[in-house]
N, C-alpha and C positions, 0 to 999 in steps of 0.2 A: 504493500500500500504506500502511494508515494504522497504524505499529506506537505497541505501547503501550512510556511511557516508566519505565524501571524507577527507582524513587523509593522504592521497598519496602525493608527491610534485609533483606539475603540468609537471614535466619531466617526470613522472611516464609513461604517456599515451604516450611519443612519441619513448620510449624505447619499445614498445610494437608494432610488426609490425601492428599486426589488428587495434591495437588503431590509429598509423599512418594513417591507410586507411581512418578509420573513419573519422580522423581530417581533412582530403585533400577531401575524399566527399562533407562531408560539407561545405568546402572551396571555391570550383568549384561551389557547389547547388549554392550558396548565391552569388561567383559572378558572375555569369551566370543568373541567378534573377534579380539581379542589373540592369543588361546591356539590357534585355530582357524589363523592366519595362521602364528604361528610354524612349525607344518609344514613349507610348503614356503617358508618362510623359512628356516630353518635348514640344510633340505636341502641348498639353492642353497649357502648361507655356508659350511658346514660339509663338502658331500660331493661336489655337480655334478658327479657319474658317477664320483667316484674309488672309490668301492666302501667305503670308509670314512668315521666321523663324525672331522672333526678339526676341532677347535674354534680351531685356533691355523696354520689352513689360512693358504697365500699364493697369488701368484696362477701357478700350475702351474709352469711353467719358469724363470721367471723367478727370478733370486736375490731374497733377503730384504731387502724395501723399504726403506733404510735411513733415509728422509727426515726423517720423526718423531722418530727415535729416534735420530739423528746430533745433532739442534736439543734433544733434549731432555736429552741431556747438556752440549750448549756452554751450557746456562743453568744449568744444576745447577754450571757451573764460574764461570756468572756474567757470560756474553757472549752474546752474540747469534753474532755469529761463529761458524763451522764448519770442518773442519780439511778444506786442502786433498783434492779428489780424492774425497772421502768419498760427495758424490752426484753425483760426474761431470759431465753436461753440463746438469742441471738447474741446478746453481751460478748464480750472478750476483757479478762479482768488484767489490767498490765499497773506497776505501780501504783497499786492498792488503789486503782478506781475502773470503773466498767466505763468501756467505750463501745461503740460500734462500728463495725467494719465497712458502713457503705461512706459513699462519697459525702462530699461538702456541698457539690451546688445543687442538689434539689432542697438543702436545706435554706444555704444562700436564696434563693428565690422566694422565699417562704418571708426573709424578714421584713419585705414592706408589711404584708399583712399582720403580722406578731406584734407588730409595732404599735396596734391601734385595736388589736382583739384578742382573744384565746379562745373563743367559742368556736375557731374554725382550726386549732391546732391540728386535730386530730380527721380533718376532711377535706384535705385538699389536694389529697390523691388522681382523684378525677382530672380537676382542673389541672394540673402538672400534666397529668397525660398526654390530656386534647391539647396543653401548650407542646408538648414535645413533639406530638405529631403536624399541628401547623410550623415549626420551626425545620422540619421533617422534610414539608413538602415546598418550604420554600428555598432551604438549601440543596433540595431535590433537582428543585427547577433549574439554580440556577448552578449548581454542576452540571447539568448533564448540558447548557447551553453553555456554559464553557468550554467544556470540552470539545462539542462542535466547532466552534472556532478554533479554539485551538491545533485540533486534528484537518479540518477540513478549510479555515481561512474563512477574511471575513464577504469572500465576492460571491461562495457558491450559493444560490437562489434555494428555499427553503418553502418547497411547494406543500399544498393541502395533506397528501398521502402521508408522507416524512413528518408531516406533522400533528398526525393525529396518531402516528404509530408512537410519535415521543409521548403524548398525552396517555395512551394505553399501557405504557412502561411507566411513567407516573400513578396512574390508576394501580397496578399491580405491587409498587409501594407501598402506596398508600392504605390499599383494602385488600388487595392479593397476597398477603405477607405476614408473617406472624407478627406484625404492630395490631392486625383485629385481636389475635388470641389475647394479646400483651392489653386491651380494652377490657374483651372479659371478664377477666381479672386483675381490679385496681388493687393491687396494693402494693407494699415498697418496692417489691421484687419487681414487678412490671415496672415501675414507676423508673427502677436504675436503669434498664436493660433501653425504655422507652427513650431515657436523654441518652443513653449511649449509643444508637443510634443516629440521633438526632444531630447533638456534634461531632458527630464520625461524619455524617453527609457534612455540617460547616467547615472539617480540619481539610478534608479531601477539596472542597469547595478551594480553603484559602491554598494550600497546598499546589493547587492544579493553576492556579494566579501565581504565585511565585517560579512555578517551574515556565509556566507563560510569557512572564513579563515583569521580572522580582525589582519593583519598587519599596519605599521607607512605607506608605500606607498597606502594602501586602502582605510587608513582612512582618509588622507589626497585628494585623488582622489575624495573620496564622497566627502570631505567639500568643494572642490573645484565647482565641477558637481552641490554638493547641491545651493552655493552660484549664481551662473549661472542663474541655474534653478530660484532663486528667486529674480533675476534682471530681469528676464524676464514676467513672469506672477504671479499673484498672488494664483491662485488655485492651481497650479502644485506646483510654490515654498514653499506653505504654506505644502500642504500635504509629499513636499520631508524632510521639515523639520522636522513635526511630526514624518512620521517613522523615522528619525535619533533618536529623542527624545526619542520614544517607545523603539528602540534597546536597546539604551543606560541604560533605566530601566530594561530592560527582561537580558542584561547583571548584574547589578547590583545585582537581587533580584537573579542569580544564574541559572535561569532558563533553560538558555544557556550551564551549564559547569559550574563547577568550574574555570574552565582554561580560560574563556573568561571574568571573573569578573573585571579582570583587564583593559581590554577594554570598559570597560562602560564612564570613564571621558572623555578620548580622542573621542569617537563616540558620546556623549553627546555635547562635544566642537562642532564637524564637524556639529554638525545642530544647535546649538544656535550662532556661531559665524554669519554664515548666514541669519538666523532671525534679529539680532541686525544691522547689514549693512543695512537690508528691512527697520527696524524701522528708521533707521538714516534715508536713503531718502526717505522717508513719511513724518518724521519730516519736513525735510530742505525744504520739496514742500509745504505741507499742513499741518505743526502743530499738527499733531496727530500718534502716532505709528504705527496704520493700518489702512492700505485702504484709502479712498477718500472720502471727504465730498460730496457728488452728490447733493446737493442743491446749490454748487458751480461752476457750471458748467454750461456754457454760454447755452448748449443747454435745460437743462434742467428748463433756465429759458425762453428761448425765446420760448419755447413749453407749457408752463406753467406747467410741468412735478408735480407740488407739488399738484395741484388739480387733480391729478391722481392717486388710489391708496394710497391714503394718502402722495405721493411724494417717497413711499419706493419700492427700486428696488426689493429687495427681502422679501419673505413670501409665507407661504402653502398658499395664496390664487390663486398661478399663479399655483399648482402642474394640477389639473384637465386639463390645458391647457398645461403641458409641456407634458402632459400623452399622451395627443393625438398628438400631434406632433412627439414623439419620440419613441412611444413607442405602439400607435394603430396600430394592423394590417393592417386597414383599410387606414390609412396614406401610400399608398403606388401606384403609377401610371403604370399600363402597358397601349400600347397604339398600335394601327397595325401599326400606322407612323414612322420610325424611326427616334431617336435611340430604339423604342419599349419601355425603360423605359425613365420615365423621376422625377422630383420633380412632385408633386401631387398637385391639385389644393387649396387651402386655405378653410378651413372651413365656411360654411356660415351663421352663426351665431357664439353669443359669446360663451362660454364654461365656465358654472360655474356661468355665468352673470359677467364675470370676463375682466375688459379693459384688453387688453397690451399694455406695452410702445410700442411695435414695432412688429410684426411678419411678416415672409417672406415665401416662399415653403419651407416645410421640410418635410422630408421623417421617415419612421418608420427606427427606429435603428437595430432591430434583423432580419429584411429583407436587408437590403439594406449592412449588413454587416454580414451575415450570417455563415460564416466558423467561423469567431471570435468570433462569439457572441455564438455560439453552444459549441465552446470546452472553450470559459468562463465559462459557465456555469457548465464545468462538472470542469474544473480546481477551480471555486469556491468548488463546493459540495464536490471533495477529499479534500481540502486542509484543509475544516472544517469538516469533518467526525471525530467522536470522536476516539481517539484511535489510529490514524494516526504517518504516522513516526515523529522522534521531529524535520526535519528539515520544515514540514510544520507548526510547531509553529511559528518558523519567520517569514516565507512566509506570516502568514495569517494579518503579521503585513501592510507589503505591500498590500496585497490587503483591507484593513481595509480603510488605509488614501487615497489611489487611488478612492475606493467606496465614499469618501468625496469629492475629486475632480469632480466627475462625480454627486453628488448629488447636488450641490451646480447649476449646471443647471437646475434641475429639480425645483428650490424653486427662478429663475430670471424670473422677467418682460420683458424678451426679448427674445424673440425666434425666432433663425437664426439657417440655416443649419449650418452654420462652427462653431456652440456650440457646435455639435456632436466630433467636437477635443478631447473636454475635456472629455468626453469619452472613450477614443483609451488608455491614459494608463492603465487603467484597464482593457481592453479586450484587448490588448496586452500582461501582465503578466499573465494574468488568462490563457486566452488564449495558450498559451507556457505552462503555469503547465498542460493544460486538453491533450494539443498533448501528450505532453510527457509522462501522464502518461494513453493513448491511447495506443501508442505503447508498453509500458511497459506490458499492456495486451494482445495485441496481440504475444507478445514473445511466440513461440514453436507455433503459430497456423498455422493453415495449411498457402500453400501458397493462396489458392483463397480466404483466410479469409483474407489475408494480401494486397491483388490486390482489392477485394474488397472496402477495407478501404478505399485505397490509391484511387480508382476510386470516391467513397463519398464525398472526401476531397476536388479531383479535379474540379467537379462539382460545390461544395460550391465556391471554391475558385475564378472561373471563372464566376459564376453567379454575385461573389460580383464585382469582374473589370467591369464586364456589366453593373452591375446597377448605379455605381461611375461614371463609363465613360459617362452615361446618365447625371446623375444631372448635370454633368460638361458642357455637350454641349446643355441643357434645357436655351432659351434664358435668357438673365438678363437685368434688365434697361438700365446697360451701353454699351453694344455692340453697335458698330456701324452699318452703312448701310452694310458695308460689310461683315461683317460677318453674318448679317442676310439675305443678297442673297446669301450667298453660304451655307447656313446652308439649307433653302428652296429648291436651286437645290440641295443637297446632299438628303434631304429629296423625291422631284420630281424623283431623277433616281433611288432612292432604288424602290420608290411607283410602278415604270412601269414594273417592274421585279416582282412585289408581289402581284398582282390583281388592282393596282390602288388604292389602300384605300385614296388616299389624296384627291381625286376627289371629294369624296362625304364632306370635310373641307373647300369646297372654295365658296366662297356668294359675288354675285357683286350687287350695288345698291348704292342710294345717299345717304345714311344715314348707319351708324355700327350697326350691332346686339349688343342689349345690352340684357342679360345677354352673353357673348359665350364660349363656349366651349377651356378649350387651346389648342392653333396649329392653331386655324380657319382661314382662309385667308381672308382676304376683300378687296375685290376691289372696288375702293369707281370712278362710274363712267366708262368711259371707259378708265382704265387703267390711269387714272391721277395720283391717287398713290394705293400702293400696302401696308397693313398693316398687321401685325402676332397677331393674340390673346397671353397675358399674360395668363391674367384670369380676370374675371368681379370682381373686389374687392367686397367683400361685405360691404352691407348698413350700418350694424353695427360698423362695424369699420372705421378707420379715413383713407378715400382713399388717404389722400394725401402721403402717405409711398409708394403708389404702383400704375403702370403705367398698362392700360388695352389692349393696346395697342401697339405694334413697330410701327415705318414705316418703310416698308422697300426697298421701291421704289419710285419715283417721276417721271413725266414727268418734261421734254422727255426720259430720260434713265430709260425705265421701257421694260427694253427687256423678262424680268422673267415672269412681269406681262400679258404680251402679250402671252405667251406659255400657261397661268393657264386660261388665259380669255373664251376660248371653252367651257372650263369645271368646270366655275361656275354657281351656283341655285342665283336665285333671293332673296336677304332680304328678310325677313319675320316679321321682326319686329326689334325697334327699342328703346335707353332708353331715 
């Protein structure tokens, strides 16, 4: 691919009327996209079957997240420090006081509001969210229109197709991606993984401007974005720092230009000043420059986490088990019920002969994110193909420490769909390099080679919202009753329209099927209560992580279970 190098001042393209057009296309795609996504973005954040909009929604049963909002007052008082007890066994006890192990800036964000209330300490999970995903969608935007100029220059004309296909890659961001799952379920956990994301799209964003065109306001931008990013999570922020670091050599050694050599100190500063702040509060929490001692950590003792594994979260002996969770075809649920897709049932046995600390439903990654993960893959193979233009020398800097971000899951004792996060910046930059230079090849083809494409893309793009929007509405421990009778009649009035497939899921008797199927229904009795298959945990692992069972009825208010009672088969057996 032989891209032109952008050397024009960014006025260039709006002196240009086609180039105008192209910019205001894109402009309208994307927020048109936006607006379009919020939907059933919202829905998911906001109502996931509870029958009402609540904007300051938590995650169903569970009490009110304190995490954020525990940390966000121990700074307003001027410590780092947290008052015993306050987040239980999340704690890590270092120098006779309890901290907690997540980032600074969803706290940071939190002190306009602390400043004038406490009534919303403990609710403002939500709103963090929906901030993280419009900050999401608009670092979104405006990477991947970087990079188009960047890659392609600012004269090439930016027709309807090209840019409705950008819009559909933005959509599949935005609602095709486990940011819906990370909706779900507000609480801290979503909440870190959600800005890590977020500023992984802003560091790539300033990042991709420096390697561009390295000015005092870009490189300032990154060190800002980069420092962010690594108040916030440690994977994202370690790897935005790396490539700052790499640039700043590939500068250095000339590799870049002569003309850029002089920007290697300053782009070098933008990502060690960052690093040194991360060391500083590591130090002041836990005495050590990186990371977390995990044998300090209340839960890790009251589980006895140390005779597991050796006590070490991470090592190649969890890969075989990350493999199949993220990465097996086979890890993957269609179902006649809807939503048709859903999270897939749990493995039934161990994998590897290998414990986990934890594992939950997860789904295969190149399914379940399928437009991104396809033009990753082709945006990885250009951007390393030998011979290639030199602005994908820098490129492949980014995707180098992004690929460490994403692999650093692959080698944790923990496996939970919302690690699939730490994934998305990588198939988001890749991602965008492989459209981009998709289209660059379709340039002069016919038009039904071009409608074609764009119809490929649409499909992909739409299968992935379909299958997001599943995981997202697949029940979880903490929903409540209600959302679990409206989840079943939503499922009941699809079923009556589509041959009934739920009829043959429903089993009434005194006693629960043990092993069942997920979805299954059981009426335990007549109609005393109503219960939803999880999934049967398996023997091998430690049931106590996982519930096999909802309920999602009781007498007397069992009006659901009454409608389902006709048409259920007798037990058959029982554990």
């Amino acid at each position: 691919m032989r891209a032109v190098t952008t050397t024009a001042p960014p006025e260039t393209e709006e002196r240009s009327g086609r180039g105008l057009t192209g910019v205001h296309r894109f402009q309208v795609v994307c927020i048109a996209v936006t607006l379009v996504a919020c939907v059933p973005y919202l829905w998911v954040l906001w109502d996931l079957w509870s029958g009402t909009l609540n904007p300051l929604r938590i995650d169903g049963t569970t009490d009110a997240n304190p995490i954020y909002g525990v940390q966000t007052r121990a700074l307003l008082h001027g410590h780092l420090w947290i008052p015993p007890g306050s987040i239980a066994g999340e704690a890590f006890v270092a120098n006779h006081h309890q901290y907690t192990y997540f980032g600074l800036f969803p706290s940071l964000i939190r002190i306009p509001v602390f400043l004038f209330t406490s009534s919303l300490d403990d609710r403002l999970t939500a709103p963090s969210l929906l901030c993280a995903w419009l900050v999401t969608a608009v670092f979104s935007s405006l990477l991947l229109w970087r990079l188009r100029t960047f890659l392609r220059g600012n004269d090439v004309a930016l027709e309807w197709p090209e840019a409705a296909s950008y819009g559909l890659l933005l959509g599949s961001i935005l609602v095709g991606s486990v940011l819906v799952y990370l909706a779900a379920v507000p609480d801290t956990y979503s909440e870190d993984l959600a800005w890590s994301v977020a500023l992984a799209c802003g560091s790539l964003f300033a990042l991709v401007g420096v390697l561009e065109r390295p000015s005092w306001s870009r490189v300032t931008a990154c060190g800002v974005l980069i420092l962010l990013t690594n108040l916030n999570r440690a994977t994202t922020g370690y790897a935005a720092v790396g490539a700052a670091l790499l640039i700043a050599i590939w500068f250095a050694l000339g590799r870049a230009g002569p003309e850029k050599r002089q920007w290697a100190l300053p782009v070098g500063i933008a990502g060690l000043l960052p690093m040194l702040v991360g060391c500083a509060v590591d130090l002041a929490k836990f005495g050590q420059l990186f990371g977390v001692p995990a044998s300090s950590q209340l839960l890790y003792k009251e589980f006895g986490y140390a005779h597991l594994d050796g006590g070490q979260y991470f090592g190649l002996r969890f890969l075989p088990s990350t493999l199949q969770a993220y990465v097996d075809p086979l890890n993957f649920r269609f179902s006649s019920l809807f939503p048709f897709i859903t999270l897939p049932d749990l493995p039934a046995h161990l994998i590897a002969h290998t414990t986990l600390f934890s594992r939950t439903l997860t789904a295969n990654v190149p399914l379940s994110m399928p437009l991104l993960f396809a033009l990753g893959v082709l945006g990885v193979i250009v951007a390393f193909t030998p011979g290639g233009a030199p602005e994908f020398r820098g490129l492949r800097i980014l995707l180098i420490t992004s690929m460490l971000t994403a692999g650093t899951v692959m080698v944790f004792g923990w496996v939970l769909e919302r690690f699939v996060a730490d994934f998305l910046p990588l198939l988001i930059v890749a991602g965008m390099i492989g459209m981009i230079d998709l289209w660059r090849r379709l340039e002069g083809r016919s038009r039904v080679a071009r409608a074609f494409s764009l119809g490929a893309i649409a499909t992909l793009a739409l299968f992935s919202v379909w299958a997001n929007l599943g995981f997202a509405s697949t029940p979880d421990p903490n929903w409540t009753p209600t959302q679990l009778t409206n989840f079943v009649t939503a499922q009941q009035s699809v079923s009556n329209v589509t041959g009934h497939p739920l009829d043959s899921d429903i089993v009434v008797g005194p006693h629960s099927p043990w092993p069942a199927p997920m979805g299954t229904l059981y009426i335990q009795g007549r109609c005393s209560k109503l219960f939803l298959a999880d999934q049967a945990p398996p023997r091998s692992l430690k049931a106590a992580f996982f519930i096999s069972w909802f309920e999602v009825e009781q007498a007397p208010h069992t009006s659901l279970c009454r409608s389902l009672l006709g048409k259920a088969s007798p037990v058959t057996g029982h554990g």
